[in-house]
N, C-alpha and C positions, 0 to 999 in steps of 0.2 A: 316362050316364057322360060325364063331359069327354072331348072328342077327347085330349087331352093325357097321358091316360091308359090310353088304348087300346093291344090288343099284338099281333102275328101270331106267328103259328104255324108253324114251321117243324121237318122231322121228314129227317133223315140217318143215312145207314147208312154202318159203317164196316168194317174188318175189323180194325183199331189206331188208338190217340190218342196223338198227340205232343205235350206239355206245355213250355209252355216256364215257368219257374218267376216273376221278379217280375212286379208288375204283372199277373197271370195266374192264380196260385193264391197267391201271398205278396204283401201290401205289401207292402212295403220302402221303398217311397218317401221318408218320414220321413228313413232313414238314407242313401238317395240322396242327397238333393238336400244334406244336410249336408255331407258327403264332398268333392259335387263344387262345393260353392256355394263352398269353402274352397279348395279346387282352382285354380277359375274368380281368386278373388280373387288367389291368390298368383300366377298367373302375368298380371294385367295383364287378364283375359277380363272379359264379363258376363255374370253366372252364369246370369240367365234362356236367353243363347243356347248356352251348355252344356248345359244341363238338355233344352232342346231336340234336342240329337244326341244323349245318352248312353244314352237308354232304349231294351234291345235290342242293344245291341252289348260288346262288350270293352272295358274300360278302355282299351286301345293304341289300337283303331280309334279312340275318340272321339278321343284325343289326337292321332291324325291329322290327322284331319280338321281341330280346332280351332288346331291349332300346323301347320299342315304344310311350314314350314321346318325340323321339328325331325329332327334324326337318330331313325329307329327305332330305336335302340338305349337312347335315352332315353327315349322312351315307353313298353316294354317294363318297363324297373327301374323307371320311377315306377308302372309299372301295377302291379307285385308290391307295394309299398307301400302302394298304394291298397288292392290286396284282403285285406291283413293289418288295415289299418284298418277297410276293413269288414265283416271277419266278425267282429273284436270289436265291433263296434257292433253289438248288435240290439234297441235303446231304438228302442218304437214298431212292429217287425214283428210284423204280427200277420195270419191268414188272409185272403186276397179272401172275401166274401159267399159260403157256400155250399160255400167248400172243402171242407170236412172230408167234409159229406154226399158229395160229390160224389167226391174220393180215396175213400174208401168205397167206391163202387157200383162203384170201376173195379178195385177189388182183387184180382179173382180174371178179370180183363179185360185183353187185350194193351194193354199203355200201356209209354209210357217219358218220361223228364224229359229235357229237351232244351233248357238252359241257357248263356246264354255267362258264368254265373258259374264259378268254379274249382271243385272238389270241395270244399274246405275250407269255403268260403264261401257253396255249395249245402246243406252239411249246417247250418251253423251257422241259416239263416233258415229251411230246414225243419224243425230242432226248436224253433225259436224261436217259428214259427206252430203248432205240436203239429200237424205233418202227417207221412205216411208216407211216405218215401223207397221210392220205386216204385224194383224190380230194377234194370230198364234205363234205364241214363242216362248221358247226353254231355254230357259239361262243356266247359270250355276249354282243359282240356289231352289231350283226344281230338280238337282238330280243328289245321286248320291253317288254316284262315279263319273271321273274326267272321262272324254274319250283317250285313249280308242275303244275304252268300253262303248256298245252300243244303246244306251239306257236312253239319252238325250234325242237319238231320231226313233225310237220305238216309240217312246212319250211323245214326240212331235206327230207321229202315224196314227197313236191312239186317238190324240187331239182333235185332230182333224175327219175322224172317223174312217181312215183309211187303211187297207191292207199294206204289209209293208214291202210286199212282194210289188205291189201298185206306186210306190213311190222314186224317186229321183231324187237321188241328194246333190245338192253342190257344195265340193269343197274343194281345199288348195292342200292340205296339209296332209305330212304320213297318217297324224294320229286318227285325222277326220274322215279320209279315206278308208281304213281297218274299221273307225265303226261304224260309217255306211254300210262297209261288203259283211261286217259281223252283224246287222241287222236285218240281213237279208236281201239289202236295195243293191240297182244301180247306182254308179256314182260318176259324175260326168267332174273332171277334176279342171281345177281354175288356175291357170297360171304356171308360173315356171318351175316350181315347187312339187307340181304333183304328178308331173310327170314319170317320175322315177319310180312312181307306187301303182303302176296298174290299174287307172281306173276306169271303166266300162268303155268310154272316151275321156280326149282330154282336148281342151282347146285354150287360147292364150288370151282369152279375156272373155266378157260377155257380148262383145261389138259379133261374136263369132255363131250367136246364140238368138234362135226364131222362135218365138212361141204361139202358135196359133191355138185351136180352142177345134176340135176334130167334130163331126155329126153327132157323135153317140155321147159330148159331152168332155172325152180327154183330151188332156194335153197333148200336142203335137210338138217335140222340139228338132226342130232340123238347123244341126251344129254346120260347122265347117272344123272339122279338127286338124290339130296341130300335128 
């Protein structure tokens, strides 16, 4: 077999999973980068160095960050604008590799979605990929910091009634990554994306991801990493 083809084995235990939804169990990207590449143009940016911060955080933070002479308070109304735009857009979201199976095995499993999109806009691309809206979930209007603050899977830990030392996050992004490991979890990272940020493992979809259910009640994930 080609070296290039070769894959490790790696096997975690959990007592909860914290999801964080694009780029993770939803593309969405398609409708990202259209949003923000439109974005990036109207205000004088280049859309490639947007596209670069936006993944993983709230519409405002990006805008921070990218304008940040600009008053908060305009980043705020143009971010409500943004996410009206793109929960009507869901041309092109469709599930990451493996989803579906994957929501599946966690079904009757402590999980929760842990998202810095808004509720409206969390529903709208989870029925758009035909995924299941897990019980627990934090949006962005349950927190009061984007990641990579850690606020949104501490809240997701609380929810759930779990320690956070006990939980597993999945995410694809820098920022989601920093606030998994700033919350104190592992973070098994998704995709091409999360590679580059160190996270406990990483694998190139969820086709790569086993969940079984241990004696003593925990999750058991045994990856095949990238």
């Amino acid at each position: 077999m080609p070296a290039s083809t070769t894959t490790a084995t790696a096997v975690l235990t959990a007592k909860a999973l914290l999801l964080d939804m694009d780029g993770t169990i939803v593309n969405s990207d398609a409708v990202v980068e259209r949003c923000w590449h439109d974005w990036a143009v109207a205000h004088g940016l280049d859309p490639e160095k947007a596209l670069k911060v936006v993944h993983g955080r709230q519409g405002y933070a990006t805008m921070a960050i990218l304008l940040p002479d600009r008053p908060m308070e305009e980043n705020l109304a143009e971010n409500a604008v943004m996410l009206a735009r793109e929960t009507a857009d869901t041309e092109g979201v469709v599930p990451i590799g493996g989803a579906p199976a994957f929501m599946a095995a966690l079904s009757a499993l402590p999980h929760a979605l842990v998202t810095s999109a808004d509720a409206a806009l969390a529903a709208a691309r989870m029925n758009a990929a035909a995924l299941p809206m897990p019980e627990v979930r934090v949006t962005a209007e349950s927190v009061q910091a984007s990641k990579p603050d850690p606020e949104g899977f501490l809240m997701g830990a609380a929810a759930l009634g779990v320690d956070p030392a006990d939980c597993i996050v999945f995410e694809d992004s820098a920022a989601g990554i920093a606030a998994g490991q700033a919350a104190g979890m592992r973070v098994i990272g998704v995709g091409p994306r999360a590679a580059a940020h160190s996270p406990t493992a990483h694998v190139l979809d969820l086709t790569a991801v086993e969940v079984a259910t241990s004696p003593d009640g925990s999750i058991t994930l045994t990856l095949r990493t990238a």
